[in-house]
N, C-alpha and C positions, 0 to 999 in steps of 0.2 A: 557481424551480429547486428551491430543498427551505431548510429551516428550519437556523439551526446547532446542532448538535448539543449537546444539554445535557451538562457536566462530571460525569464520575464521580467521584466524589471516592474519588480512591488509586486500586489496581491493581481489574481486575475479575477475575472466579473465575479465567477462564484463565492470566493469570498469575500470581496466586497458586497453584494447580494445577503451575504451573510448564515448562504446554505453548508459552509461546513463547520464544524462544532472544534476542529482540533488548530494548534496554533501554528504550528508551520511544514512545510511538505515538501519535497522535493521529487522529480524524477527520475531516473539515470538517465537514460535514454529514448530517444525519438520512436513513436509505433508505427513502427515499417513495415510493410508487410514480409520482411522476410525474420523481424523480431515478434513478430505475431503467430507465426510460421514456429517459433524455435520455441515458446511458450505454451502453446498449443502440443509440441510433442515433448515438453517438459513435465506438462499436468497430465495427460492424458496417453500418451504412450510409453510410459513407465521408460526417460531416460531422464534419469537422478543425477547421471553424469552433466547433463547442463549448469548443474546448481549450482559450479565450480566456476565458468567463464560467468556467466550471468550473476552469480556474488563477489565478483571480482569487479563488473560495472555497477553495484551495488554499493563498496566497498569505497571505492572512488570519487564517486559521487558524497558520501559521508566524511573522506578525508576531506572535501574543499570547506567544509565548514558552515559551520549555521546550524547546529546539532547541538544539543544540551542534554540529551537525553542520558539517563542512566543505565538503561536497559532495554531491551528487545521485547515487543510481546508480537508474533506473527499469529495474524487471521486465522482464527484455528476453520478448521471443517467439521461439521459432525462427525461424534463415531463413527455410525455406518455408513458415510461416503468416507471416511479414512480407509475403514477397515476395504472396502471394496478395490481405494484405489493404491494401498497400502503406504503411501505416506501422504504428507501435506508439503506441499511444493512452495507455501511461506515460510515455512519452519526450516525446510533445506535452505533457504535462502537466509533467512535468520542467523543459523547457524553456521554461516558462511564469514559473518562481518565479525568484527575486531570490539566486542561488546558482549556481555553476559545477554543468556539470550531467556526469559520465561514463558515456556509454551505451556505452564498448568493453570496462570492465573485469571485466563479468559476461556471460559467453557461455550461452546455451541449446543445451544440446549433444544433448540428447533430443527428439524432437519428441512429446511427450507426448500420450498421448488426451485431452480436455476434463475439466475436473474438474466440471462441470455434472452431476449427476444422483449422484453418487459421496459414500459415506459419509467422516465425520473419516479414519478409520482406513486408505482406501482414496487419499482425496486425497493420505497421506502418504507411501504407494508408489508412489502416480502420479509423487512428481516428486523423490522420493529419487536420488539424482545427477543431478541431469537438468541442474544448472549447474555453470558450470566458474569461476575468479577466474582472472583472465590478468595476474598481475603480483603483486608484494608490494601493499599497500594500507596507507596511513596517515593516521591520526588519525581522525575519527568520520566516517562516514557514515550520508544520509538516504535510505534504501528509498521508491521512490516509486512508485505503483498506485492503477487504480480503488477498486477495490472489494476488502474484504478477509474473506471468509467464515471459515472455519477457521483460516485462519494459515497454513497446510503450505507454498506457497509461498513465501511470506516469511519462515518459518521455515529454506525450504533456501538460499534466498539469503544468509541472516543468517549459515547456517553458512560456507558460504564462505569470504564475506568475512572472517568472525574468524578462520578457517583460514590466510587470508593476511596478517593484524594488524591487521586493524579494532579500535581501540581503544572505540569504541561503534557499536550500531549505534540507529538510528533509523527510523522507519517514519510517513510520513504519508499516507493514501488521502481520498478525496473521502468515503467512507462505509465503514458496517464492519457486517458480518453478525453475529447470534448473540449479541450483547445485547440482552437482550429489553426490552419497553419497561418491566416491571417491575423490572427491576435497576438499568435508567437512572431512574425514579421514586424508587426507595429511595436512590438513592447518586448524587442530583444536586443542584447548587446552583442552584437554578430563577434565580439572578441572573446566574449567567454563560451564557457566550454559544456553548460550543465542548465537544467528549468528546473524554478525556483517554482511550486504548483500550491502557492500558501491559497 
């Protein structure tokens, strides 16, 4: 399925830069193309059955620790790209980890164009209001998603949530885009087992 991802040691440029909004992140694993492969017909060729090894590297990744989180909220989809694709492949993941998991407290109120093809700058307008927080919210919550390219989404969810008193937020994805492998080379502890994507 793919390799775990090696530890950055400390925050990478983007958050130092200070382009993400939530306080700490993790990966599971390395985006291989044969994990990219296995995601791809995760979301889009209706096999749910992957949700099972893939939130087991999910899973893993949360026991080594750095997590404070209280609960789960996975990146909802809109309605009618739910209903189309009949589930959300965050929420199976979600609901895969050793954590209460709330998939009603973050609404997709936009139904956005695909952020596929689309620049940083462009991803961040695509999805600028595009969620809603249905309720107060408290103590920390865990952000949970495939795959994580630019952050924009998870950036606007993060907002949210603190909007509504997320006291931390947190973020874990199976994999994460736009760490290159030379930054992971420079700023990894080739002994551990997992990337730390604060």
């Amino acid at each position: 399925m793919g390799y775990p991802a090696p530890v950055i040691d400390g925050a990478c440029g983007r958050c130092l830069s200070g382009e993400t909004r939530y306080d700490f992140g993790r990966a599971a694993l390395e985006l291989s193309a044969e994990l990219r492969e296995l995601i791809h017909h995760f979301k889009y060729n209706d096999r749910v059955s992957l949700a099972r090894p893939l939130g087991r590297a999910l899973q893993a990744c949360l026991d080594d620790g750095g997590f404070e989180a209280d609960f789960t909220v996975p990146v909802p989809l809109h309605p009618k790209r739910q209903r189309q694709r009949g589930y959300n492949q965050a929420e199976l993941l979600a609901r895969r980890l050793d954590m209460p998991c709330n998939s009603k407290i973050v609404r997709r109120r936009v139904d956005t164009e695909s952020q596929t093809g689309l620049s940083r700058n462009q991803r961040a307008l695509n999805v600028r209001s595009a969620f809603e927080c249905r309720g107060p919210v408290d103590g920390a919550v865990l952000i949970v998603d495939d795959v994580q390219t630019t952050g924009a989404t998870i950036n606007e969810v993060t907002r949210v949530l603190k909007k509504k008193g997320a006291r931390r937020i947190e973020v874990l994805t199976l994999a994460r885009v736009g760490v290159s492998n030379q930054e992971l080379a420079t700023r990894t502890d080739a002994g551990s087992r997992d990337s730390i994507v604060q």
